[in-house]
KETOR-32085 format. One record per residue (C-alpha): residue in three letters; x, z, y. Coordinates in steps of 0.05 Angstrom, whole numbers, padded with zeros to 5 digits, always signed. Each point is the difference from the previous one (the first is absolute). Example, Ala and Ser with C-alpha at 12.3 -4.5 7.8 and 13.67 -1.06 7.14 Angstrom:
BEGIN
ala+00246+00156-00090/ser+00027-00013+00069/
//
This chain:
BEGIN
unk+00294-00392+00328/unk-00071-00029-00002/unk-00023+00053+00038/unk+00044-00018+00064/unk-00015-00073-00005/unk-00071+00007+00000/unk+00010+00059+00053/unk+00038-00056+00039/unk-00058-00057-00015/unk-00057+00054+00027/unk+00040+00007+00065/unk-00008-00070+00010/unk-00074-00005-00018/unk+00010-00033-00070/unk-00082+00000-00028/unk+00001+00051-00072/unk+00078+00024+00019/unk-00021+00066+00023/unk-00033+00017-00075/unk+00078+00029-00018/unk-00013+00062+00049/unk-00058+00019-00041/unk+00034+00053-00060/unk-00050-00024-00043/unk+00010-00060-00004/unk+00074+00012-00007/unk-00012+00041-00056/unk-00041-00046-00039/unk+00046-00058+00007/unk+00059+00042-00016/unk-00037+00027-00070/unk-00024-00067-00019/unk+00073-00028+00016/unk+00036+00062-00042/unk-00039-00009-00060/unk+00006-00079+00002/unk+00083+00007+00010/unk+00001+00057-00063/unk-00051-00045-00039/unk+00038-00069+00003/unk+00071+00029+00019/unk-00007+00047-00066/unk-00007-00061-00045/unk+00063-00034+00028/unk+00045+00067+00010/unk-00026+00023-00084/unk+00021-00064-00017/unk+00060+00002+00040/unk+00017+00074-00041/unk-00014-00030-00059/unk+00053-00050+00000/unk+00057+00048+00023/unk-00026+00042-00056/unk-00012+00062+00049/unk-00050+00043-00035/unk-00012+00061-00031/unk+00056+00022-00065/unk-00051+00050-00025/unk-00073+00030+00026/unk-00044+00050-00034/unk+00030-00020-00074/unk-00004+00069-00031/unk-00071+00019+00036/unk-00046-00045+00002/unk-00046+00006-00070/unk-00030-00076+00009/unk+00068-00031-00009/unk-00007-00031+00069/unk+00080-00044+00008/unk+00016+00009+00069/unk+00067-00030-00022/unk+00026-00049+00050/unk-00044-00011+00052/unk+00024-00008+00065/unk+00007+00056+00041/unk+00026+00007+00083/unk-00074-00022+00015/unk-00006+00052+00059/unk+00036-00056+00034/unk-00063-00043-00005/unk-00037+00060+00038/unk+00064+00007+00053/unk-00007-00070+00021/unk-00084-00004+00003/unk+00013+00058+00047/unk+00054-00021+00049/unk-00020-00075+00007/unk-00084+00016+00038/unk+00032+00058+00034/unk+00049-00039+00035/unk-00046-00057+00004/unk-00055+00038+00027/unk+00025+00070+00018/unk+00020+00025+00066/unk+00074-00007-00005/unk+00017+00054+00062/unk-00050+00051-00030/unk+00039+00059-00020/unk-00048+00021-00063/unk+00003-00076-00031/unk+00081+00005+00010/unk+00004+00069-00028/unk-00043-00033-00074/unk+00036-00068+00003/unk+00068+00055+00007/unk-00029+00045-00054/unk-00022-00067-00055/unk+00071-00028+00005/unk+00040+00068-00004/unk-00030+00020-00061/unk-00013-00064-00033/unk+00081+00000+00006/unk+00011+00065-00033/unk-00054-00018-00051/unk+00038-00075-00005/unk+00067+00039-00011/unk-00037+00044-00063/unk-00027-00065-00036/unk+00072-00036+00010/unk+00025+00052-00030/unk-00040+00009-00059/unk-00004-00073-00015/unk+00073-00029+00019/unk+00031+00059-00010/unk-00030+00017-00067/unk-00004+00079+00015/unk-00079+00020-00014/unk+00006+00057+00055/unk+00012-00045+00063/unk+00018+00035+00067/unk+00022+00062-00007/unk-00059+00043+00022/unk+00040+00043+00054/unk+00012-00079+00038/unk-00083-00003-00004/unk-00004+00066+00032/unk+00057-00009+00048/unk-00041-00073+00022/unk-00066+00027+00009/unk+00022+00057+00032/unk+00039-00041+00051/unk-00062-00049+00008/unk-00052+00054+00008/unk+00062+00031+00055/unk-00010-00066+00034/unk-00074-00001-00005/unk-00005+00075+00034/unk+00056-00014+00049/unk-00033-00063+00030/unk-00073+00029+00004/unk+00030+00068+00037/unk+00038-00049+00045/unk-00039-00066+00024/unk-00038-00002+00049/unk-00050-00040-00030/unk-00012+00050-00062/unk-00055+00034+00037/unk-00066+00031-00005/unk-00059+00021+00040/unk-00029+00067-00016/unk-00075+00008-00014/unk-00040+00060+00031/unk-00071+00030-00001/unk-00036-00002+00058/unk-00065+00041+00016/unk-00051-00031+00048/unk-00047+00033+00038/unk-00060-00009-00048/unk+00055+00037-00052/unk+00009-00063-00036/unk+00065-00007-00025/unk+00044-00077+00007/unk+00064-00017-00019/unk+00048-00031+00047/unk+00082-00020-00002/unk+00045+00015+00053/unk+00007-00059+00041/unk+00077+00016-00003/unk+00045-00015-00055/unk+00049+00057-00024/unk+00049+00006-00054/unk-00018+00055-00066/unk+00008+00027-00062/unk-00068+00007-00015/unk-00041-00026-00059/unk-00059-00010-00033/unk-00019+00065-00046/unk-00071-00027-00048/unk-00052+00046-00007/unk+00005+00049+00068/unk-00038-00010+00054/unk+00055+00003+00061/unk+00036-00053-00050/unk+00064-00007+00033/unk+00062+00046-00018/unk+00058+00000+00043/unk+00071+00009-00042/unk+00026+00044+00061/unk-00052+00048-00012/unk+00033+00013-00058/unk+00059+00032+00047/unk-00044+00026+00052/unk+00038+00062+00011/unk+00054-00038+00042/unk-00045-00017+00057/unk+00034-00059+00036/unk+00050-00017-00046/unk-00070-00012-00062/unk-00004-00068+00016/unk+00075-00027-00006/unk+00008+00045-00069/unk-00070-00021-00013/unk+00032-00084-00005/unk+00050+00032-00047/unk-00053+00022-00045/unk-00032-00066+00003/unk+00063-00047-00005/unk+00012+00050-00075/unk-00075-00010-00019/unk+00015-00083+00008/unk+00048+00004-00037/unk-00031+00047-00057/unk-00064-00051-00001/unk+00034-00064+00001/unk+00049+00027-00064/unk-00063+00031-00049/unk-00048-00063+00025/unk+00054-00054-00016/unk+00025+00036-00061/unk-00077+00008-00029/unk-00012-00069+00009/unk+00064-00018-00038/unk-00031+00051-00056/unk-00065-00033+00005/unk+00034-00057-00027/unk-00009-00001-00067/unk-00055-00046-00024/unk-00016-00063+00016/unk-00041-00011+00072/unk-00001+00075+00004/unk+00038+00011+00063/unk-00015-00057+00043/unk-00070+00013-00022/unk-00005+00064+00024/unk+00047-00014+00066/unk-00041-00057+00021/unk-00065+00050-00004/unk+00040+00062+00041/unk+00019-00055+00051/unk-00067-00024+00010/unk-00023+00070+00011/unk+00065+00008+00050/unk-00030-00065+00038/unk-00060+00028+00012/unk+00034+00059+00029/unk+00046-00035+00040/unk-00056-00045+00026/unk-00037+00067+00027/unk+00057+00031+00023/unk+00013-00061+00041/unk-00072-00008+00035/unk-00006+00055+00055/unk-00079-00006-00014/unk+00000+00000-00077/unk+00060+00067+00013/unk-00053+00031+00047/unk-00059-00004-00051/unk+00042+00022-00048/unk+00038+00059+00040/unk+00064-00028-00015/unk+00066-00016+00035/unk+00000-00063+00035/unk+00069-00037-00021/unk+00012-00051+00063/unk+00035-00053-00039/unk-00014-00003-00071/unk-00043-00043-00012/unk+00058-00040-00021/unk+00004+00040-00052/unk-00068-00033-00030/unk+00035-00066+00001/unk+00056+00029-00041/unk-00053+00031-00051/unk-00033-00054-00010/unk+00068-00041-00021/unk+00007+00054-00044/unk-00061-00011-00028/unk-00009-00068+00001/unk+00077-00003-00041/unk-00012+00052-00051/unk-00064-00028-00015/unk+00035-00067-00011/unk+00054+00034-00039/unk-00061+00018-00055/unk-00022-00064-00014/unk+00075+00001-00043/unk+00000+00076-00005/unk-00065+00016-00031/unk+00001+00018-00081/unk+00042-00048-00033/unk+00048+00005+00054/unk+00038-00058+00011/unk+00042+00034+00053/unk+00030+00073+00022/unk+00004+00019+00061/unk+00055+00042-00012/unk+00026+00053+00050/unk+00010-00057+00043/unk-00074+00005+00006/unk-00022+00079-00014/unk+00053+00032+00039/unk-00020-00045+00058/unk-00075+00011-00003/unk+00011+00064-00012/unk+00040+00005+00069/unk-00053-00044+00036/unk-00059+00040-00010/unk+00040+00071+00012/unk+00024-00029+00072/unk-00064-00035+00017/unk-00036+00063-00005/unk+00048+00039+00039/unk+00001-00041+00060/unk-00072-00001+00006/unk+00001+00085-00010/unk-00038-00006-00067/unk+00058+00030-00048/unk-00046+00057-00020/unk-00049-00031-00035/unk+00052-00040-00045/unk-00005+00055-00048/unk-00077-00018-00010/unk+00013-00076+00013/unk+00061-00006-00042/unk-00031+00054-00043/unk+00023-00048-00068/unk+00076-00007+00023/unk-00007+00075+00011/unk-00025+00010-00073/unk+00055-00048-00026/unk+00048+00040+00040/unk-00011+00074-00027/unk-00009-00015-00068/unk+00072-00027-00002/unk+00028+00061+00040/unk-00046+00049-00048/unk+00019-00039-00065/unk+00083-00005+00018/unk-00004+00083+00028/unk-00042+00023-00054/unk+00048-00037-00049/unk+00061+00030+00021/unk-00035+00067+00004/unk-00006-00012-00084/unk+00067-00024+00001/unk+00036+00070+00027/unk-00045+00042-00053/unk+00026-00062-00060/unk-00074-00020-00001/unk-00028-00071+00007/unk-00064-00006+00037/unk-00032-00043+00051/unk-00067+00009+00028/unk-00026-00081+00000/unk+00017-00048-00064/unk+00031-00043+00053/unk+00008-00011+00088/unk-00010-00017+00044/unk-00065+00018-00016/unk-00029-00075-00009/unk+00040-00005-00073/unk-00033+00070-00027/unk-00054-00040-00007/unk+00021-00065-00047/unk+00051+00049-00035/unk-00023+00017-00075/unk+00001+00070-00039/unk+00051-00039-00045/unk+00047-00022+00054/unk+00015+00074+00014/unk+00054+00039-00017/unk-00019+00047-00060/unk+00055+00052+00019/unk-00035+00002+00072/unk-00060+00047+00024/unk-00045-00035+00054/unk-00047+00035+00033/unk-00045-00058+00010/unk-00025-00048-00052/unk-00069-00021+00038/unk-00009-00056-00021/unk+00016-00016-00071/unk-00022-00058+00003/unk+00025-00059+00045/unk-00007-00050+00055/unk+00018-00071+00017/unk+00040-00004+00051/unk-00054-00044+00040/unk-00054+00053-00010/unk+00055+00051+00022/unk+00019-00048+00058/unk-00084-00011+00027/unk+00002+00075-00002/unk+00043+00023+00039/unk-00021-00053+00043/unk-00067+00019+00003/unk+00025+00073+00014/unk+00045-00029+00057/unk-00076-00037+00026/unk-00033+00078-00002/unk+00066+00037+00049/unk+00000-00052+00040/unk-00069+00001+00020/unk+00001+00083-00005/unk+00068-00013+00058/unk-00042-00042+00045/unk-00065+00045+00004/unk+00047+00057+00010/unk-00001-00025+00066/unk-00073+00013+00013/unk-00006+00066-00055/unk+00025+00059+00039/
//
């Protein structure tokens, strides 16, 4: 809305209003303003949670060795994040830019589906929440939406980047001056660093590219479902998500911000991505409110964020880095949500492996991997074999939370120099 009015005020010569067409200054304003709205709105909206007595019934009770009472406190705080987000985008944001609509789409659609879990589990009084096959079906219909609107705007463009040999067998990298619809991405580490999905399907000459979308559209939709969902794992201890969220999306900003400068995505030999630079204004409300949401959510916690929050970070990050053709390098960028991911799938599989042979055994003392590490030798089952015990001794859940944190710091740094290690 800003954005227009000063658009309007530099039209008519207004001294200082043309400083709004400058990103940068756009996405400073709109961190600053996200972490100030999560910082002062928190206070109000905990106290608000308090009073209608919404909080956690029961949280990390039976695991965590330092008798640490999570008992009570208010939970649904991934609303705090929601509205640090949607208030400087709208404010400051391009409002007819397909990639800002596509994340202000993405925040609200699965900050309803993670609303609906928390309802549940609070008013409802059922531990499990939403049924997890009305998760799946959501983000699968979200990330349908997301790969359905980027195969058919017109804005949802890229420019290609080539090599060019000169005469004096120098070689330069240029873009195409013209903009084209693909399915290609960013693949770290190789040299030609683009990979086209309809290369996958080669073989059917013209009709590559059309089954080539299809491919895409079903590898939205797998990213957006294991990114959100290892977020929502990643929320176990206190400051541990948003921590780590606010670090990928910093990384993601700085990606975004290349991708959007044609000379930064020529040095770089990347794809130019006409457009999304509005992205960076989004990131940086990201940043700015998750930020904000630690000042409450850091170790004591004195808020959750809930699914309401994890699901919908989760989400954000998945789709931002699909629009701007970065979705390979989530595995090293997301590299903890990853972690948190397979140990739950190898601990439940190798479980029920046990289970068919009338043996109990579990390869971690707990998952997602984050609780192996506060859980004691004498918290385990004695009738159950576990293949790892490393270590036997334990962690506070803060040292366990800088950690991972730290580790988050070290893959996101290892995704951006991808860029320039081939």
């Amino acid at each position: 809305m800003l954005y227009y009015l000063f658009d309007y005020l530099n039209k008519l010569d207004i001294p200082g209003a043309g400083v709004f067409g400058y990103v940068s200054f756009r996405a400073l304003i709109a961190i600053i303003l996200s972490l100030i709205i999560s910082s002062a709105f928190g206070n109000y909206f905990i106290n608000f949670l308090k009073k209608k007595q919404i909080s956690e019934v029961q949280r990390d009770k039976e695991i965590d060795p330092f008798n640490v009472n999570k008992k009570g406190v208010p939970t649904m705080g991934g609303i705090i994040i929601i509205t640090a987000i949607i208030i400087p985008c709208l404010l400051l944001g391009r409002l007819d830019n397909v990639y800002m609509i596509l994340m202000l789409i993405t925040t609200l659609w699965l900050g309803m589906l993670g609303f609906l879990d928390d309802y549940i589990k609070i008013f409802k009084k059922n531990k499990e929440g939403l049924p997890g096959k009305y998760k799946i079906i959501g983000q699968t219909c979200l990330g349908l939406i997301i790969g359905l609107t980027l195969y058919l705007s017109p804005s949802a463009v890229i420019r290609e980047n080539t090599e060019v040999v000169k005469k004096d067998n120098t070689v330069e990298i240029v873009h195409n001056e013209k903009n084209i619809k693909s399915t290609q991405t960013t693949i770290p580490f190789f040299k030609n660093n683009n990979f086209d999905y309809a290369d996958l399907v080669g073989f059917l000459g013209k009709n590559a590219q059309p089954v080539g979308w299809i491919i895409f559209v079903i590898v939205t939709i797998f990213v957006v479902t294991a990114v959100s969902n290892g977020a929502n794992l990643n929320d176990g201890m206190d400051g541990m998500a948003a921590g780590n969220s606010a670090i990928i999306g910093l990384a993601l900003g700085i990606l975004a911000y290349v991708s959007s400068h044609i000379e930064y995505a020529r040095y770089l030999n990347i794809m130019y991505i006409p457009g999304s630079e509005e992205l960076v204004i989004f990131i940086c409300a990201f940043v700015g409110a998750l930020i904000g949401f630690l000042w409450y959510n850091a170790f004591p916690a004195q808020v959750f964020m809930g699914d309401t929050g994890s699901l919908t970070i989760g989400g954000i990050i998945a789709v931002f880095a699909i629009i701007i053709h970065k979705e390979l390098l989530i595995p090293i960028l997301c590299g903890v949500f990853l972690v948190e991911n397979l140990s739950v799938i190898m601990q439940v599989r190798y479980y029920k492996k046990g289970k068919r042979k009338n043996v109990k055994q579990r390869i971690f003392k707990r998952t997602p991997i984050h609780d192996h590490f506060r859980t004691t030798l004498a918290q385990l089952d004695p009738g159950c074999t576990y293949k790892v015990l490393w270590p036997s001794n334990v962690f506070h859940e803060a040292k366990i939370t800088v950690r991972f944190w730290i580790i988050t710091i070290v893959l996101a740094a290892i995704a951006i120099i991808t860029l320039k290690i081939r």
